[in-house]
C-alpha positions as CSV (number, residue, x, y, z in Angstrom):
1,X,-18.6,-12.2,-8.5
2,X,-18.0,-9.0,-9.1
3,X,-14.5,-7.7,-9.2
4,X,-15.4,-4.5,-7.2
5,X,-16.0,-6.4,-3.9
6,X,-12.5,-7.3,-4.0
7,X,-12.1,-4.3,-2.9
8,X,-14.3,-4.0,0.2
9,X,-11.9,-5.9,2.9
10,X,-8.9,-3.5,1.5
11,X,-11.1,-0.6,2.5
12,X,-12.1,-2.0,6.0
13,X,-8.5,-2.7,6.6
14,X,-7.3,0.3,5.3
15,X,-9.9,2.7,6.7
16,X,-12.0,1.7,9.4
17,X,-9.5,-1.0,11.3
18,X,-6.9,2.3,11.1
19,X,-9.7,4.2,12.5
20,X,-10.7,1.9,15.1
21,X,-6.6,1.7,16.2
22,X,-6.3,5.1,15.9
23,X,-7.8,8.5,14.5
24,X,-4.3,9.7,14.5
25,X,-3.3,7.4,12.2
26,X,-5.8,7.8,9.8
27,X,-4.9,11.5,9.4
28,X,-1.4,10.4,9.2
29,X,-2.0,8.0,6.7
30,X,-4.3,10.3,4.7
31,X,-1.0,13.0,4.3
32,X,1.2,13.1,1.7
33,X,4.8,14.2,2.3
34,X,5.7,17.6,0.0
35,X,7.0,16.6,-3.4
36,X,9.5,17.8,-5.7
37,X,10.4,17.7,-9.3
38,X,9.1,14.4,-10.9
39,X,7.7,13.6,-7.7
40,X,4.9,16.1,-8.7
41,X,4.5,14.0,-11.6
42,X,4.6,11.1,-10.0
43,X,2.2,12.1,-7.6
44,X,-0.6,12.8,-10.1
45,X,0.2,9.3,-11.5
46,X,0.0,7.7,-8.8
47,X,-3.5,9.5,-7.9
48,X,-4.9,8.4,-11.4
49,X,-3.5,5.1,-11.0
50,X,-5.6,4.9,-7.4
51,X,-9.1,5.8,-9.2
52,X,-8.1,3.1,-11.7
53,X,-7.6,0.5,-9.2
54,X,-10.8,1.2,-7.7
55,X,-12.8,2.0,-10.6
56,X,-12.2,-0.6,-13.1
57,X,-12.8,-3.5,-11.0
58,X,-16.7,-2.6,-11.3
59,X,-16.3,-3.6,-14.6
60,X,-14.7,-7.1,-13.9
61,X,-15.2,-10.5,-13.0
62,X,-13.7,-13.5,-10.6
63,X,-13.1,-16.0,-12.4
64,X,-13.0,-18.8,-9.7
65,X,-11.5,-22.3,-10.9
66,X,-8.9,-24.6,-9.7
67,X,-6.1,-22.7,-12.3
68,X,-2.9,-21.9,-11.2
69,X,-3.6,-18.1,-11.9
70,X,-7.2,-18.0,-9.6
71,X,-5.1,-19.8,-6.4
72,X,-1.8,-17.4,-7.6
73,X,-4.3,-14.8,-7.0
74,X,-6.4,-15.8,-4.1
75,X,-2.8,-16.1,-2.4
76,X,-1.2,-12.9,-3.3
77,X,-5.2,-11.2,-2.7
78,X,-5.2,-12.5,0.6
79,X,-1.4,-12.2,1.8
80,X,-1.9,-8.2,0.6
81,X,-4.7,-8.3,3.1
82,X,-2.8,-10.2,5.9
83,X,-0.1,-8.0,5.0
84,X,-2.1,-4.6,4.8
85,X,-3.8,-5.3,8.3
86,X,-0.7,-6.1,10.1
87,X,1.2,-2.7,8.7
88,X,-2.0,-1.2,10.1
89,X,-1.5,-1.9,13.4
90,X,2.0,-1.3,13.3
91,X,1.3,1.9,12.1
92,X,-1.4,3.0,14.6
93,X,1.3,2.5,17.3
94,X,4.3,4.6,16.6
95,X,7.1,4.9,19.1
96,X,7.2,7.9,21.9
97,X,9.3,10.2,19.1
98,X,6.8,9.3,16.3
99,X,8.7,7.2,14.4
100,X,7.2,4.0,13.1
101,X,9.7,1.2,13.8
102,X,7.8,-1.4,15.2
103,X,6.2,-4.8,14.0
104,X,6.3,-4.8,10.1
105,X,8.4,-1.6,10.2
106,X,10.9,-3.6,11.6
107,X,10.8,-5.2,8.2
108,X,10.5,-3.1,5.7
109,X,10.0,0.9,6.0
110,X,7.4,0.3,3.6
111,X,4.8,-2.4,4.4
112,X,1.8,-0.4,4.0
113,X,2.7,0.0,-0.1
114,X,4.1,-3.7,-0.4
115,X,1.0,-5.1,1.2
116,X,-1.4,-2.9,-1.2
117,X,0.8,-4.2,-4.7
118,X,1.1,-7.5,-3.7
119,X,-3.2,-7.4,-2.5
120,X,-3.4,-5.2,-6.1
121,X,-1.4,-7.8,-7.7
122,X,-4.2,-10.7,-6.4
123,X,-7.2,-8.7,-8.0
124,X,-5.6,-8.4,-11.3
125,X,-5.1,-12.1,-11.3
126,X,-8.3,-13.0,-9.7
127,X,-10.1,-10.8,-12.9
128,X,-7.5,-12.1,-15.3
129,X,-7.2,-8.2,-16.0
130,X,-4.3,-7.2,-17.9
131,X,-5.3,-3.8,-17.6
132,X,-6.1,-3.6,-13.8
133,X,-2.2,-5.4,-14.0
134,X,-0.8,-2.7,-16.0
135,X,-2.8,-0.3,-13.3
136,X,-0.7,-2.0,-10.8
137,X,2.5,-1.6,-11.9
138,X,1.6,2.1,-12.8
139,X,0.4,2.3,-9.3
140,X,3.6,0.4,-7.6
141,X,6.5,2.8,-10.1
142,X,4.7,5.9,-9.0
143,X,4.2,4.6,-5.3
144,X,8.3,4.4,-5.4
145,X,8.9,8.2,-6.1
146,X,5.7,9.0,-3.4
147,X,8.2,6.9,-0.9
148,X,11.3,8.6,-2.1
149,X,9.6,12.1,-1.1
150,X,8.3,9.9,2.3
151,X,11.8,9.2,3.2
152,X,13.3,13.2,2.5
153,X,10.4,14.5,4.7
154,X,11.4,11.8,7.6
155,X,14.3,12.8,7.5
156,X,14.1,16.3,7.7
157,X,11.6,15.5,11.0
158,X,13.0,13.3,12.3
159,X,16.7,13.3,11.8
160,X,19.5,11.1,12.6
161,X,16.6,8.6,14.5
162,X,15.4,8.2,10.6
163,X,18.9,8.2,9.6
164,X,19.5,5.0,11.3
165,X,16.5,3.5,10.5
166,X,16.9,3.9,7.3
167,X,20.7,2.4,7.9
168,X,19.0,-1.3,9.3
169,X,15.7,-1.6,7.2
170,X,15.5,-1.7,3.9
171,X,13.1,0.2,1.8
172,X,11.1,-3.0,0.8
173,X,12.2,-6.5,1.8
């Protein structure tokens, strides 16, 4: 199989399940928070690292056996999806102040960006890529500094109710 249809169920959770939950939250998704410094940097990274992601599967293959690295991978593929479409519907349904805090977000601050690693992370073991793996470790260390800027803007919208957050979640796990 191709390595690019890996990639279709991310994009139906990611786009059109957000879409059905919520238009809203598709345009929230869709925004980046202002960046700064080596954010900007790490913006553009983080961009190129994207088209990689999505690109260069074309050019792979699934390799499906009974090999610790293909059920490794179909795990870690299809927790990231698990995970991806459970941050979705958190996200669709923010609280009255706009604040997501529910359901994954309870969790983590940043479900959304651990699901897509750890579904990113099942592709590259699924193609035995060690390219599309570098791609996603590109994509997770510039993902970090997109969050960092995430977190600056919440805070200057949302204040002290982001302060505490931020105070009882962790940024990951």
């Amino acid at each position: 199989m191709n390595g690019f249809f890996l990639l279709i169920p991310f994009f139906l959770i990611r786009f059109a399940l957000t879409a059905a939950l919520s238009r809203e939250a598709l345009g929230r998704a869709a925004r980046f928070a202002p960046v700064r410094g080596r954010e900007r940097a790490a913006y553009y990274i983080y961009q190129l690292s994207n088209a990689g992601i999505v690109l260069y599967p074309a050019f792979l293959t699934v390799q499906a056996d009974a090999s610790w690295i293909f059920c490794g991978g179909l795990l870690c593929y299809g927790g990231g999806l698990l995970l991806c479409a459970a941050a979705v519907v958190s996200f669709a349904a923010p609280d009255s102040g706009g604040l997501n805090t529910n359901g994954l977000y309870r969790i983590s601050r940043n479900p959304m960006y651990l699901a897509y690693f750890v579904c990113f992370l099942g592709m590259a073991l699924l193609t035995r890529s060690p390219a599309l793996l570098g791609l996603t470790l590109v994509f997770q260390a510039s993902a970090h500094w997109i969050i960092l800027a995430e977190e600056r803007w919440c805070l200057e919208q949302f204040g002290q109710a982001y302060g505490q957050y931020m105070a009882r979640v962790r940024r990951y796990l």
